[in-house]
C-alpha positions as CSV (number, residue, x, y, z in Angstrom):
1,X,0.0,0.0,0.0
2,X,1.3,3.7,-0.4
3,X,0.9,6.1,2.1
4,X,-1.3,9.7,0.6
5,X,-1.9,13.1,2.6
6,X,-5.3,14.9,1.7
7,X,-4.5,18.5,2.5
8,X,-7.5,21.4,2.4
9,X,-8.9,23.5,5.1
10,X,-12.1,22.1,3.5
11,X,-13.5,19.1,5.0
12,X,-15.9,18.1,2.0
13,X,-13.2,18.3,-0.2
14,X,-11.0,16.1,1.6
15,X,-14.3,13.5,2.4
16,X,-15.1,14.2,-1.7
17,X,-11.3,13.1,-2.7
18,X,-10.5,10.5,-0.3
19,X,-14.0,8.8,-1.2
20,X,-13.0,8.9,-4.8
21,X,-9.5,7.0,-4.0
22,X,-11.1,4.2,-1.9
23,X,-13.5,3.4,-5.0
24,X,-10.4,3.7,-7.4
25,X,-9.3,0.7,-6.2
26,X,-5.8,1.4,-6.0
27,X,-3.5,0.5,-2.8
28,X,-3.8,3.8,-1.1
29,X,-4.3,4.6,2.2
30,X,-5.1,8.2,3.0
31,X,-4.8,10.5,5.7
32,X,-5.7,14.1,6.1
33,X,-4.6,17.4,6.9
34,X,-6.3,20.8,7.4
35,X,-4.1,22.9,6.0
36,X,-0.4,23.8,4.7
37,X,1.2,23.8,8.6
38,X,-1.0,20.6,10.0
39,X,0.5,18.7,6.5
40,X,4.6,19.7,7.2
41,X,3.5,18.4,10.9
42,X,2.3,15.4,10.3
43,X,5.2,14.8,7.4
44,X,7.6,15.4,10.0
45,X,6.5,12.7,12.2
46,X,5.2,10.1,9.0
47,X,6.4,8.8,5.8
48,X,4.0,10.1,3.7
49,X,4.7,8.9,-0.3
50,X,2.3,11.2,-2.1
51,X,0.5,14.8,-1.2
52,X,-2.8,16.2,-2.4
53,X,-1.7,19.9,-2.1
54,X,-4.4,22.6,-2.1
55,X,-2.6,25.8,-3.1
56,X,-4.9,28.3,-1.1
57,X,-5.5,27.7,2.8
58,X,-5.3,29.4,5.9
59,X,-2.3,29.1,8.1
60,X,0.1,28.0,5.5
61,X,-0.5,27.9,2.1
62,X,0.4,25.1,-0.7
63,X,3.2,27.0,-2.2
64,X,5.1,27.3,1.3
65,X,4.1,23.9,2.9
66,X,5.5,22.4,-0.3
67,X,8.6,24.2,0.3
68,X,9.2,22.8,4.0
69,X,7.8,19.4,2.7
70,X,10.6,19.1,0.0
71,X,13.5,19.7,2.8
72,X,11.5,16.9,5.2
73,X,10.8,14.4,2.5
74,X,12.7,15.0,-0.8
75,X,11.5,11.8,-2.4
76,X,7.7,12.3,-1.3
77,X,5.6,13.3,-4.7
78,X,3.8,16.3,-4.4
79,X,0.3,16.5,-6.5
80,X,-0.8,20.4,-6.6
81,X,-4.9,21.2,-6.2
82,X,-6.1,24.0,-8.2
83,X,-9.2,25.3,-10.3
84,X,-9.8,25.9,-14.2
85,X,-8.0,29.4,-14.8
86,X,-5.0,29.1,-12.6
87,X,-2.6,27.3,-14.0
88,X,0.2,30.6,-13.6
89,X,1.3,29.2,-10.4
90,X,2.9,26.9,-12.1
91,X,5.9,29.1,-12.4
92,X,6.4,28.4,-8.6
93,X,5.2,25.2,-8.5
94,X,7.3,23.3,-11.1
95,X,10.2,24.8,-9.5
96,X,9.3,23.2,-6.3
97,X,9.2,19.5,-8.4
98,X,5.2,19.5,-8.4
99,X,4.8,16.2,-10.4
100,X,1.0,16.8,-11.5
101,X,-2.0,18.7,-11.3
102,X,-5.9,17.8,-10.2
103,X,-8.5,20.0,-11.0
104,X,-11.3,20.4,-8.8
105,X,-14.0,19.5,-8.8
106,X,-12.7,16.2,-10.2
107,X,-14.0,13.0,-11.2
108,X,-13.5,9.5,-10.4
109,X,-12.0,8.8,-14.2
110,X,-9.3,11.6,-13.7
111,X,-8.7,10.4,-9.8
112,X,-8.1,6.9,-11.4
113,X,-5.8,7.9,-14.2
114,X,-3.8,10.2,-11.7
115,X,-3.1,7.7,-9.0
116,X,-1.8,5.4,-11.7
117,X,0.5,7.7,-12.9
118,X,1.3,8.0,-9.4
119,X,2.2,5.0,-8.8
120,X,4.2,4.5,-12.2
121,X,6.4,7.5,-10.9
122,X,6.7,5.6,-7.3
123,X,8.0,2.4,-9.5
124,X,9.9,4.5,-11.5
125,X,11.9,6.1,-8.1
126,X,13.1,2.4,-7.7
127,X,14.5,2.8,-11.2
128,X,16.5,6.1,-11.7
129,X,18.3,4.8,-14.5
130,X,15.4,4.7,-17.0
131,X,16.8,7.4,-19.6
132,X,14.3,7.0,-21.9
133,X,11.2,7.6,-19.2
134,X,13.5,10.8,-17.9
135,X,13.8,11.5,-22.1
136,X,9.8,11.6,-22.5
137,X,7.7,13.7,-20.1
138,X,3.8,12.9,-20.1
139,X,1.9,16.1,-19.9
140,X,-1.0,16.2,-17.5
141,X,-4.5,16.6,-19.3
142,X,-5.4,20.4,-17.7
143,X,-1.6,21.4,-18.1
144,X,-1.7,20.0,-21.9
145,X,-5.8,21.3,-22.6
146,X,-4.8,24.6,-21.1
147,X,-1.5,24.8,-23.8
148,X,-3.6,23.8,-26.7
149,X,-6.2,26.6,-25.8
150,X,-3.5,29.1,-25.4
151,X,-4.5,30.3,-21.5
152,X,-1.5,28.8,-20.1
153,X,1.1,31.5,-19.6
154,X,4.9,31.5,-21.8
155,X,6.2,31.9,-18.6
156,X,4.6,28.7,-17.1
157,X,5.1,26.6,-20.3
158,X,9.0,27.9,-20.1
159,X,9.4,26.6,-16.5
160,X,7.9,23.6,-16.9
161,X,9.9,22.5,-20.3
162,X,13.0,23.9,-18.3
163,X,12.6,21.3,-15.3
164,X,12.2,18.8,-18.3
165,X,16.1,20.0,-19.9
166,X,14.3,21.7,-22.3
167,X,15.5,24.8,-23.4
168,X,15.1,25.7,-27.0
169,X,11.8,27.0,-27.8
170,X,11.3,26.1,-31.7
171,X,10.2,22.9,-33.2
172,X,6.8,20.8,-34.1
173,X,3.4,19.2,-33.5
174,X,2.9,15.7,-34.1
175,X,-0.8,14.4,-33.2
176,X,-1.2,10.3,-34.0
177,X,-3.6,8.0,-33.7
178,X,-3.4,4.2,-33.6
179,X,-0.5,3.8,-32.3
180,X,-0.2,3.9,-28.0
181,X,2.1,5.2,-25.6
182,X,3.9,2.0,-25.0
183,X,4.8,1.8,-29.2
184,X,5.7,5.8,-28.9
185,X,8.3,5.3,-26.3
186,X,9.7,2.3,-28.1
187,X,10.1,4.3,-31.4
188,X,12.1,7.2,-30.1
189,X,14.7,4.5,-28.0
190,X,15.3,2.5,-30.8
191,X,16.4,5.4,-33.1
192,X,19.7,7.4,-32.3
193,X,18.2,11.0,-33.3
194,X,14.7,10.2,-31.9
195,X,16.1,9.5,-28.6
196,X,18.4,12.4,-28.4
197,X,15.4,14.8,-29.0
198,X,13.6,16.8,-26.5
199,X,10.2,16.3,-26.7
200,X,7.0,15.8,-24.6
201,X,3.3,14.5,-25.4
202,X,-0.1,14.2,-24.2
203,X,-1.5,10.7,-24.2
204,X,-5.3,10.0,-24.6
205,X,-7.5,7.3,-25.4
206,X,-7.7,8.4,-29.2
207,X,-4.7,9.9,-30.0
208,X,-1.5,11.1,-29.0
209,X,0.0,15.0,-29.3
210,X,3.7,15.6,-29.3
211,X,5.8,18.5,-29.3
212,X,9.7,17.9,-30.7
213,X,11.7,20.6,-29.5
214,X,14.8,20.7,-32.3
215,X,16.3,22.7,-34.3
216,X,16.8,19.4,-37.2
217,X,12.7,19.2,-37.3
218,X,12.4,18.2,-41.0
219,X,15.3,15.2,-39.8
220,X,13.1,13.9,-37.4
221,X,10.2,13.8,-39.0
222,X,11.4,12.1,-41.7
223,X,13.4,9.4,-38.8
224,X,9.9,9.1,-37.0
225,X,8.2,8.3,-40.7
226,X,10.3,5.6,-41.6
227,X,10.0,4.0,-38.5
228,X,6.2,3.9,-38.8
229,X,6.6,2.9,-42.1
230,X,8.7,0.3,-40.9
231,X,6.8,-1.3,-38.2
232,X,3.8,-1.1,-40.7
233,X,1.5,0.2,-38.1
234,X,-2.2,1.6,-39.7
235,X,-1.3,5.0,-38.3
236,X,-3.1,8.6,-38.8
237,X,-0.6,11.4,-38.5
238,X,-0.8,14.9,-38.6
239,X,2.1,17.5,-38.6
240,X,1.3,20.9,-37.7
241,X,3.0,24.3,-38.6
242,X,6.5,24.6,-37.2
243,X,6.8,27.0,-34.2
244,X,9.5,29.3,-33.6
245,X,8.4,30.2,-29.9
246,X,6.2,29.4,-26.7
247,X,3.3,31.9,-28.1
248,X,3.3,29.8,-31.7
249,X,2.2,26.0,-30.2
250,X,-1.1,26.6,-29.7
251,X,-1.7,27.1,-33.2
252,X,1.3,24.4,-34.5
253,X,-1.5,21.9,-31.8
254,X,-4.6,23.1,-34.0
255,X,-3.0,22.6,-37.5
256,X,-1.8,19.3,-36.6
257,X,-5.0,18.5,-35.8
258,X,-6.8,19.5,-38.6
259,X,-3.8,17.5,-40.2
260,X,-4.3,14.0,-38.7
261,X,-8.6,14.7,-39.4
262,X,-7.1,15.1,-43.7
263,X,-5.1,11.9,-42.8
264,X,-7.7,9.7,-41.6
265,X,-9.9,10.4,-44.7
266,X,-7.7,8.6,-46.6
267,X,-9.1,5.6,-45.5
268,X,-5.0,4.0,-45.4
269,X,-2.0,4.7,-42.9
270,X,-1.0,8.5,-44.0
271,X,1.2,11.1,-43.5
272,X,-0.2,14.4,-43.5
273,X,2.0,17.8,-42.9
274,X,0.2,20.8,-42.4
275,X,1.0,23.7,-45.0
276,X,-0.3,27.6,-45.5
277,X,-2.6,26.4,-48.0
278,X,-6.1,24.5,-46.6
279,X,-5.2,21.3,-45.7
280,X,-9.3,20.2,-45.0
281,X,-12.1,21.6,-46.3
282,X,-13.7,23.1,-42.5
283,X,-16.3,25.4,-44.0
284,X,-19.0,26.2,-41.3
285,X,-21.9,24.8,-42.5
286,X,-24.5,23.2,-40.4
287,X,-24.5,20.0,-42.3
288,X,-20.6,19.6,-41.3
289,X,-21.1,19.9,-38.3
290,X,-24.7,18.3,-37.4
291,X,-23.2,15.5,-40.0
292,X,-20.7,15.1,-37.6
293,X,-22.6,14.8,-34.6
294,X,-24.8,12.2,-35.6
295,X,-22.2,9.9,-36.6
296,X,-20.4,10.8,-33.0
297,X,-24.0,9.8,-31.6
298,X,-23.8,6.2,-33.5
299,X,-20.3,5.2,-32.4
300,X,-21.2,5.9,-28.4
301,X,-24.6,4.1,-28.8
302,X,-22.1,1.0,-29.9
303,X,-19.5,1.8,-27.3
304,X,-16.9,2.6,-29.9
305,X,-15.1,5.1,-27.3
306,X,-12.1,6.2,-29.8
307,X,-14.2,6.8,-33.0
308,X,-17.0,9.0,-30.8
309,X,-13.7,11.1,-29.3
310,X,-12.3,11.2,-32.8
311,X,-15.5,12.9,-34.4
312,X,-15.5,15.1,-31.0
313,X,-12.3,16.3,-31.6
314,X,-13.7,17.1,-35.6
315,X,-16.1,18.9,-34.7
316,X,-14.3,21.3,-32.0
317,X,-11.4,21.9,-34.9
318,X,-13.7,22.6,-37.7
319,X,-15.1,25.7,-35.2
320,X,-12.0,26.5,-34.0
321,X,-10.5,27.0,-37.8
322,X,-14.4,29.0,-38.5
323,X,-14.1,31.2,-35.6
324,X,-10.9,30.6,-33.2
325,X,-11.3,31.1,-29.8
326,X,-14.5,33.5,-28.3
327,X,-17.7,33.8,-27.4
328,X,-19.1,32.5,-30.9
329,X,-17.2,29.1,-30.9
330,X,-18.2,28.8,-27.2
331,X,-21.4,29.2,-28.3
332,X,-21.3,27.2,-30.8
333,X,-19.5,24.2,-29.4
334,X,-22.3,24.8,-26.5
335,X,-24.8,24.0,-28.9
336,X,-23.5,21.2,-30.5
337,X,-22.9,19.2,-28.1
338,X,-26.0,19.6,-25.8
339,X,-27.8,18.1,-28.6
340,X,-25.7,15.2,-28.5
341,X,-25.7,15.2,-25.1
342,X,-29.3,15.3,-24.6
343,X,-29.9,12.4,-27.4
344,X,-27.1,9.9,-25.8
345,X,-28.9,10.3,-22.0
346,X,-32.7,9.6,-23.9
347,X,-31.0,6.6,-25.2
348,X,-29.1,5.1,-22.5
349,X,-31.5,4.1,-19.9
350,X,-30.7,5.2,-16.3
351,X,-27.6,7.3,-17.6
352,X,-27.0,10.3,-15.4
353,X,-24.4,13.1,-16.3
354,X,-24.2,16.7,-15.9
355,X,-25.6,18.7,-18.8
356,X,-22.9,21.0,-20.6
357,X,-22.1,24.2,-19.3
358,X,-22.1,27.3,-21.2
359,X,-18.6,27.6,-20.3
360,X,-15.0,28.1,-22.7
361,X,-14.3,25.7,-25.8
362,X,-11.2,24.6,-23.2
363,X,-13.6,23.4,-20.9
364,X,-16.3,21.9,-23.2
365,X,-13.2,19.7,-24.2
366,X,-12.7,18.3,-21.4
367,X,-16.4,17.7,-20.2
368,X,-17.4,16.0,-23.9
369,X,-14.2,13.7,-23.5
370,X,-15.6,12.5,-20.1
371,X,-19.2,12.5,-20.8
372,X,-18.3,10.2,-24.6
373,X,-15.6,8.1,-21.7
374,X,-18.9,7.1,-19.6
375,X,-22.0,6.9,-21.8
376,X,-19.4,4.1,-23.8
377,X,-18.9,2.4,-20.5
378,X,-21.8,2.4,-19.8
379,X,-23.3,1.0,-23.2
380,X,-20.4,-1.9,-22.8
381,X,-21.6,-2.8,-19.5
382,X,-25.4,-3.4,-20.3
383,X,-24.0,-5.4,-23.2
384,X,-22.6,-7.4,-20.9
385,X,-25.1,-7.1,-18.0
386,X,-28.0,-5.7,-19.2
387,X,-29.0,-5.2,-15.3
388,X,-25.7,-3.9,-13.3
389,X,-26.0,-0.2,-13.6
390,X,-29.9,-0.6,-12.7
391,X,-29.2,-2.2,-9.6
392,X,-26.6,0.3,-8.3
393,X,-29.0,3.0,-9.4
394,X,-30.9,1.1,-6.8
395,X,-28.3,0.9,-5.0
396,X,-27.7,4.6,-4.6
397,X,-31.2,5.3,-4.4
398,X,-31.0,2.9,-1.0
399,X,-28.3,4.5,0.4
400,X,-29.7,8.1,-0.2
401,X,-33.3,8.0,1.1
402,X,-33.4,5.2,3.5
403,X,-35.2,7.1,5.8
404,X,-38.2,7.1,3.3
405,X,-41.1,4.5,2.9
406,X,-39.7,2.1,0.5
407,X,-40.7,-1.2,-1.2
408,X,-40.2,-3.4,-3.9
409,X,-42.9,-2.1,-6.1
410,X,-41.6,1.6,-5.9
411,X,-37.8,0.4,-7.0
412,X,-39.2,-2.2,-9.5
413,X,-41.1,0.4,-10.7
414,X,-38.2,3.1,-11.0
415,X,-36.2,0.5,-13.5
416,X,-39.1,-0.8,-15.5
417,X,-38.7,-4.6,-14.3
418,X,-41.8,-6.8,-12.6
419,X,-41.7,-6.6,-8.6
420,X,-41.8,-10.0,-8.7
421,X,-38.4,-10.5,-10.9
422,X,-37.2,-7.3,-9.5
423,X,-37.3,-9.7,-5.9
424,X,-35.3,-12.4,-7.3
425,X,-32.8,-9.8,-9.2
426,X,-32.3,-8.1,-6.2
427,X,-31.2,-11.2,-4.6
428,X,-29.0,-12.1,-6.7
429,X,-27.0,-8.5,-6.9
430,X,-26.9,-8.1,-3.3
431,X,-26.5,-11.5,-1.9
432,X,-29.7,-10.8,0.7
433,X,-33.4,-10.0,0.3
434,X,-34.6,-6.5,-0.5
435,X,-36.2,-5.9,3.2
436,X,-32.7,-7.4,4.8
437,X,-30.2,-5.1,2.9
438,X,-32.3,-1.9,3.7
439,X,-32.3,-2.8,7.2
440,X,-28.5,-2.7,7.2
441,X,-27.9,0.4,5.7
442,X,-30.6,1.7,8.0
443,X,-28.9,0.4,11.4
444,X,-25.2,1.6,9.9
445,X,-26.8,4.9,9.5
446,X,-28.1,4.5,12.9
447,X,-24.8,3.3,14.2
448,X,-23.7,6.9,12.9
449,X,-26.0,8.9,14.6
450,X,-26.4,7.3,18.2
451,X,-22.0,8.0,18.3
452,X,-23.0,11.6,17.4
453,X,-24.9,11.6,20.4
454,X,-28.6,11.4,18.8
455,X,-31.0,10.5,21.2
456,X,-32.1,6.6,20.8
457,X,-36.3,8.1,20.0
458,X,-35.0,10.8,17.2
459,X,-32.3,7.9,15.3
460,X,-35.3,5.7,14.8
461,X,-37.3,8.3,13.2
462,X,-34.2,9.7,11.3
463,X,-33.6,6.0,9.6
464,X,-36.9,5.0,8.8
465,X,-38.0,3.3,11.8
466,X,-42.0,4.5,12.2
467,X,-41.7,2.5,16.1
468,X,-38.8,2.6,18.0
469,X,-39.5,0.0,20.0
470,X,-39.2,-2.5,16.8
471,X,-36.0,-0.4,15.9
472,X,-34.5,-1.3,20.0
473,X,-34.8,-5.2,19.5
474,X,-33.7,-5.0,15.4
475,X,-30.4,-3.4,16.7
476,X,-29.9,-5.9,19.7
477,X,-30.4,-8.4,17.0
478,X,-27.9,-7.1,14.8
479,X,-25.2,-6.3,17.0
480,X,-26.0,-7.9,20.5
481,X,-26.6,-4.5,22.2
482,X,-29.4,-1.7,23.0
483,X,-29.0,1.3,21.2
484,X,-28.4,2.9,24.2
485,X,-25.7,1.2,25.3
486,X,-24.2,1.6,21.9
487,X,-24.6,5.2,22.4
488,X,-23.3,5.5,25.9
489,X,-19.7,3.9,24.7
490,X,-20.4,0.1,24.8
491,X,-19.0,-2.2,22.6
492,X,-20.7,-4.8,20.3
């Protein structure tokens, strides 16, 4: 198990985040601290392997207790907590070795991904030696989506790539698909220029974006060809305009882009670099776009996660090339993709995501990629069990209004299925009867209460108990005491 520190003077973010790393199912075990001065306490007198560092508390904030943290515990990775907007801190940060970012409010798909990076860069401390893995730095998704969309700071991007050895600030885009982040890192070690290259990339489910810092671009493009055309992978590439400086790469990312969508309609492995002239024909017209959307529709409702992101990622460059970056593409993208959204949730039953903001084409990125992530899930999972997300629908429902007047009927009801078969299903998900399995979420809530000093009357009425005289002899039952002895300190 590694050892985390939760640190942020608020308590429901701290409860929120350590929640999300116990479902994660990765071997964590988590502690918390208040703020900045409680964290360099407690790493004082613990070894603590990774912090969750919120940059503004009380006391002491991020940016210092990360300071005194690095002198206590050099090796211990330190994970900074920040919102949309404010990634300029950066410039302090990265100098104090911050080895990732989490964005909050987060999600349980970004909390996963994180801790495994987390734990490949606690493997990787056993293994300094690893040149190549030093050679390639991974950027984080909000760093990398906040590059592309040209709201992070020169400054920021310069201290970061200067941590990384990086220093020269011209050099190109390269976005692929179909070929992963284990084959990517294999390419550039087997070839002598490759691997003497400063570069770093962005990995995602659909595709991957790299930025080659060099001087010798048109060398290394052509090295990085032939070995593609060597291994005769089916690849899609796009190569954007070169970039002479920090200011240039958002738009070398958006040609590249636009680059790898001309490639792909080939229909064969291509190469594609991006010149002045128009590379696709992006025209805004409805039809590209609704055209677009529909076929992104089709390719969730079959689970086909890469192909819906691909046609995502279409759609936001055709509107970027129409209108760039303002309140008309946000509007735009706004309206594209509610549509979408609001089809996919009509056709997956019990699927429950946040509708689409009217928020900046940056952050309408990032909340398509996760809502196309889960409504694919979640189609591959009733393929397989056409009646696992109902029952922890159910599940949830339990859990959150126990206190209410519930029966079998009601939850059949809610998921369309016969009370009768609903009975037997229910059985079958959760190992005991319906009336059995609400009782023990009832009495753990009770359990709750009477240590919190609720009075034994009040708890029965708070958990759904309409006597609380049947409630007395259900708890003695379950746990072979009185709820008032519970209460008063005794033990089960």
């Amino acid at each position: 198990m590694y050892s985390l520190l939760i640190v942020d003077d608020e308590q429901m973010e701290r409860k929120g985040l350590e929640l999300l790393i116990q479902r994660s199912g990765r071997p964590f075990t988590c502690s918390q601290a208040v703020n900045g001065q409680d964290a360099v306490d407690k790493i004082a007198k613990m070894k603590v392997q990774v912090v969750l560092l919120d940059i503004q508390m009380p006391v002491l904030s991020g940016i210092d207790a990360a300071k005194k943290i690095r002198e206590l515990s050099p090796d211990t990775l330190i994970i900074f907590l920040t919102a949309w907007g404010s990634f300029d801190f950066a410039t302090k940060a990265l100098r104090l070795g911050a080895k990732d970012y989490l964005v909050k409010p987060t999600t349980q798909e970004t909390i996963n991904t994180l801790l495994d990076n987390v734990i490949r860069m606690l493997n990787e401390q056993k293994k300094p030696n690893e040149e190549l893995k030093n050679m390639l730095s991974s950027f984080t998704r909000e760093f990398f989506t906040s590059l592309k969309y040209g709201t992070l700071s020169d400054e920021a991007l310069r201290n970061y790539l200067e941590l990384q050895g990086i220093t020269r600030e011209k050099g190109n885009t390269i976005i692929i698909s179909k070929v992963n982040e284990h084959q990517l890192i294999k390419f550039f070690g087997e070839d002598p220029l490759l691997s003497s290259l400063s570069l770093c990339y962005y990995p995602s489910s659909d595709r991957i974006s790299l930025l080659l810092f060099t001087d010798r671009i048109e060398e290394a493009l052509s090295h990085f060809k032939k070995i593609l055309e060597k291994h005769r992978i089916g690849y899609y590439c796009g190569v954007g305009r070169p970039f002479t400086q920090l200011s240039e790469i958002p738009q070398s990312i958006h040609s590249a882009s636009l680059a790898r969508l001309k490639a792909e309609s080939q229909k064969s492995p291509c190469w594609i670099c991006h010149c002045d002239g128009d590379v696709f024909d992006t025209r805004m017209t409805k039809q590209n776009i609704v055209s677009r959307t529909a076929e992104m529709q089709e390719f969730v409702l079959q689970g086909m996660t890469e192909n819906a992101r691909q046609k995502a990622h279409e759609i936001l460059d055709i509107i970027h090339d129409g209108y760039g970056f303002g309140k008309i593409a946000d509007q735009l993208a706004y309206e594209s993709f509610f549509v979408f959204t609001y089809n996919i949730k009509a056709a997956i039953p019990y699927f429950l995501h946040a509708d689409p903001e009217k928020e900046s084409m940056m952050e309408m990125e990032v909340y398509i990629m996760d809502f196309i992530d889960d409504a694919c899930r979640a189609v591959m999972q009733d393929n397989k069990d056409k009646y696992e997300r109902s029952f922890a629908m159910i599940d949830r429902y339990l859990h959150l209004h126990y206190a209410q007047q519930i029966n079998i009927n009601l939850l059949a009801d809610m998921v369309k299925i016969n009370p009768s078969y609903f009975s037997k299903l229910f059985k079958e998900y959760f190992t005991v009867p319906f009336v059995e399995y609400l009782t023990n979420i009832r009495l753990e809530k009770a359990k709750t209460l009477l240590l919190g000093g609720e009075a034994v009357t009040k708890t029965a009425e708070l958990t759904g108990f309409s006597d609380h005289n049947y409630f007395s002899r259900v708890f003695r039952q379950k746990y072979n005491i009185s709820p008032k002895k519970f209460k008063s300190g005794g033990t089960q």
